[in-house]
N, C-alpha and C positions, 0 to 999 in steps of 0.2 A: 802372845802377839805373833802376828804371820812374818816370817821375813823379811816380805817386800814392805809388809809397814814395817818393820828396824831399819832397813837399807834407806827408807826415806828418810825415818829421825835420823840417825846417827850417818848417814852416809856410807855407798859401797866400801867395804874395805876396814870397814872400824876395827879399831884392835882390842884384841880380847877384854883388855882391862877398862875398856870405855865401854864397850857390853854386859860387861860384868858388875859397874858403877851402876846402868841403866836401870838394869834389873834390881838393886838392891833400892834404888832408889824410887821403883814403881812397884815393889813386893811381887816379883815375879820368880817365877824358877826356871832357868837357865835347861833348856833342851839341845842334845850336843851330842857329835858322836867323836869330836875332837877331845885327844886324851888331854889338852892344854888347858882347859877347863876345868878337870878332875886337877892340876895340880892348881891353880889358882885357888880355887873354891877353898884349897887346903891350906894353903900360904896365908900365916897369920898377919901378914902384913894388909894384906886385901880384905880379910873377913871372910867368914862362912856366908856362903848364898846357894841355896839350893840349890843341887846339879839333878838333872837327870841324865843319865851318862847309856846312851846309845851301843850298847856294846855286842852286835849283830853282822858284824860286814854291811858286805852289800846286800842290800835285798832290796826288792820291789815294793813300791806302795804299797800294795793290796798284801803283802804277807809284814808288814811293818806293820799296820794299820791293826791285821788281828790280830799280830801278837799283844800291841797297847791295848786292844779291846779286853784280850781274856787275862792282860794283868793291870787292870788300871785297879782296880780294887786295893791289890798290895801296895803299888804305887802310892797313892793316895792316901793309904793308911800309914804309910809310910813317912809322907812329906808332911803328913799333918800329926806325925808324932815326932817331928826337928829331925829329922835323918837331914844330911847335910850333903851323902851324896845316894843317889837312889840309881840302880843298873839294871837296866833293862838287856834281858839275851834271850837263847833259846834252848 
């Protein structure tokens, strides 16, 4: 789900943990480069929910975009073998 559709459901500004309800609740996997994520996902209290944890700095679309290109493969192999947090770098 694109941003701008969650900003509309949940409203600008929603707190991690109503993001994090959303997605378990639509079977989604949590895309983030916020490390608050990576400890939720982990805190038994909230429950495991797929993170994919963005962990690249800054960088530009176009060099975000190929790095997912030339690792979705592992990714994906990865989310659909229960991995709970999945890190994408360079």
């Amino acid at each position: 789900m694109r941003r701008s559709t969650l900003r509309r459901v949940l409203g600008d500004g929603a707190p991690d943990r109503t993001i994090l309800r959303y997605a378990a609740d639509h079977g989604a996997v949590i895309v983030s480069k916020d490390w608050d994520f990576f400890d939720l996902v982990n805190d038994e209290a909230t429950g495991a929910q797929p993170l994919l944890w963005i962990a690249i700095g800054n960088a530009v679309n176009r060099v975000l975009l190929a790095l997912l290109e030339r690792e979705w493969p592992r990714i994906e192999a990865e989310l659909l073998a229960g991995a709970e947090v999945v890190v994408l770098q360079n």
